[in-house]
C-alpha positions in Angstrom: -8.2 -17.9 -13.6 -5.4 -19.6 -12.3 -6.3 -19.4 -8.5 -9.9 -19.3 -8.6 -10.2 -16.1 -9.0 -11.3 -13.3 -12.0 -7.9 -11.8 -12.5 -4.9 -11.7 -14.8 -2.2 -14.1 -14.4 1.3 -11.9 -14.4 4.3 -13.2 -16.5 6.7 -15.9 -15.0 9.3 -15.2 -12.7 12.7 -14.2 -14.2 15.1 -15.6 -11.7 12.8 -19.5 -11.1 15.9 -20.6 -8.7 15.5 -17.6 -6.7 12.1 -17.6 -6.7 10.1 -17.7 -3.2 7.1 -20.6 -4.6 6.0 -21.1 -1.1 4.3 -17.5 -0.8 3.2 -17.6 -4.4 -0.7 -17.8 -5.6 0.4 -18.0 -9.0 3.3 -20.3 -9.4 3.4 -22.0 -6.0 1.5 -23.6 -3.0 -0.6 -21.0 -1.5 -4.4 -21.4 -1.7 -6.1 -18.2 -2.1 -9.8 -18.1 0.0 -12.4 -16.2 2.1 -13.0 -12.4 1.4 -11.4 -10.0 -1.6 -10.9 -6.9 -0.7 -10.0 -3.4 -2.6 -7.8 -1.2 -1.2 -5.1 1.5 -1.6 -1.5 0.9 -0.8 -0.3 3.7 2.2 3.1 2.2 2.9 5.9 0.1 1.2 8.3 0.4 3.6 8.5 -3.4 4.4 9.9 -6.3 2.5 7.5 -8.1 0.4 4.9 -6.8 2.2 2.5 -3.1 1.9 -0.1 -2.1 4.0 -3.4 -1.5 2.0 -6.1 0.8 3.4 -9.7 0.6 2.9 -12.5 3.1 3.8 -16.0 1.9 4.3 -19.6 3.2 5.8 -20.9 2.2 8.6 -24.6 3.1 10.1 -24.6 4.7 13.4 -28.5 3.9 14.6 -28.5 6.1 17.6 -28.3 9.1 14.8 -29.9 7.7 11.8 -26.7 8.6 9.7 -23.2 7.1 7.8 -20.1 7.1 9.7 -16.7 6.2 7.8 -14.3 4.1 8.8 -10.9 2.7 7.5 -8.9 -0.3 8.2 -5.0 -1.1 7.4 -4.4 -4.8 6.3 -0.9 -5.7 5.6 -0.7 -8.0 2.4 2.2 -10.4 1.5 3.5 -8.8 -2.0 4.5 -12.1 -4.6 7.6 -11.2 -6.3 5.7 -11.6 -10.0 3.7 -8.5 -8.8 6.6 -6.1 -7.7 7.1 -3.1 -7.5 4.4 -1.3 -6.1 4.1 2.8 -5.1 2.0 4.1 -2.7 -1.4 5.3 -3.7 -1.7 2.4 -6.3 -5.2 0.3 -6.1 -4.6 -3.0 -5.8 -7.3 -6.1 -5.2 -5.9 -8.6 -2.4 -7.6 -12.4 -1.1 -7.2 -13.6 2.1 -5.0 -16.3 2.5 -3.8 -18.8 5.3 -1.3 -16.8 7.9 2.2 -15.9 6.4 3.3 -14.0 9.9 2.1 -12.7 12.8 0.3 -9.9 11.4 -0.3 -11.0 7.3 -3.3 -13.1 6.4 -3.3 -11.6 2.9 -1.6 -11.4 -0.5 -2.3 -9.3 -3.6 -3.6 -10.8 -6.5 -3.9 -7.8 -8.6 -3.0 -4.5 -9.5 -6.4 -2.6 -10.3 -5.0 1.0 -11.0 -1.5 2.5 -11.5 -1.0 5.8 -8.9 -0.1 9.5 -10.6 2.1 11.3 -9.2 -0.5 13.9 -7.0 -2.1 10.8 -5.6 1.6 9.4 -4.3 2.5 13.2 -3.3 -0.8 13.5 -1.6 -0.5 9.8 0.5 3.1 10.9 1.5 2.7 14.7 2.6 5.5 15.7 0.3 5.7 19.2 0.0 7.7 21.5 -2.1 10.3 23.6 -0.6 9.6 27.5 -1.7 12.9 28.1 -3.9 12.3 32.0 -3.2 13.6 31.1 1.0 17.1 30.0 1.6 18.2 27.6 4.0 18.1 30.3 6.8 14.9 31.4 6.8 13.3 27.8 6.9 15.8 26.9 9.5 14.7 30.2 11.6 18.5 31.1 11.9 19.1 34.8 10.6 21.0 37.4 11.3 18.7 39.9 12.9 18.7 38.8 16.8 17.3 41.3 19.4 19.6 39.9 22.4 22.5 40.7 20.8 22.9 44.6 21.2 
């Protein structure tokens, strides 16, 4: 309950020269307030940063029903909490701006991903060992224009 908030405080940095205590609810200056959020990490191709998605309801009165929605909210990732994989759950708290686009930070990590929820998030999908390289290129042997 270091920042104010119900979670876990993670174990001290290892490197406290190198460490970035500006951008740091934990160890360092940044005040943590306004909404927590839950979400599920879609990308981690930035720097100290992921984008977390959420998914939520919303009533559409015209036809009495549930519509879903989803918003992306880049968080600022402290270097205590990395690394994270995509399709791990992770709880972040809006902060003050830390860039153009980040307002937030993650506090926790909620739930570890498997390994069909990070293959599911990235598309991956398994090459058919059966098929060589020619037949997924399209490239084989039998052409009609060449008689």
């Amino acid at each position: 309950m270091a920042i104010g908030l119900d979670v876990d405080t993670p174990p001290e940095p290892q490197n406290p020269e190198e460490y970035d205590y500006e951008k740091c609810p934990f160890y360092g200056e940044l005040p943590v307030r306004g909404q927590i959020l839950v979400g599920t990490v879609v990308s981690t191709d930035m720097d100290k940063t992921v984008v977390v998605e959420r998914e939520y309801d919303v009533t559409v009165p015209k036809y009495d029903r549930q519509m879903k929605r989803r918003s992306r909210i880049p968080a600022h990732v402290p270097g205590v909490l990395e690394p994270l994989s995509v399709g791990d759950t992770v709880k972040i708290a809006e902060t003050r701006p830390l860039s153009k686009t980040k307002s937030h930070v993650v506090v926790e990590v909620t739930q570890e991903a498997t390994a069909e929820d990070r293959a599911e998030l990235t598309r991956e999908t398994e090459v058919d060992p059966e098929l060589s390289t020619e037949d997924i290129v399209g490239g084989g042997d039998d052409t009609e224009g060449d008689q």
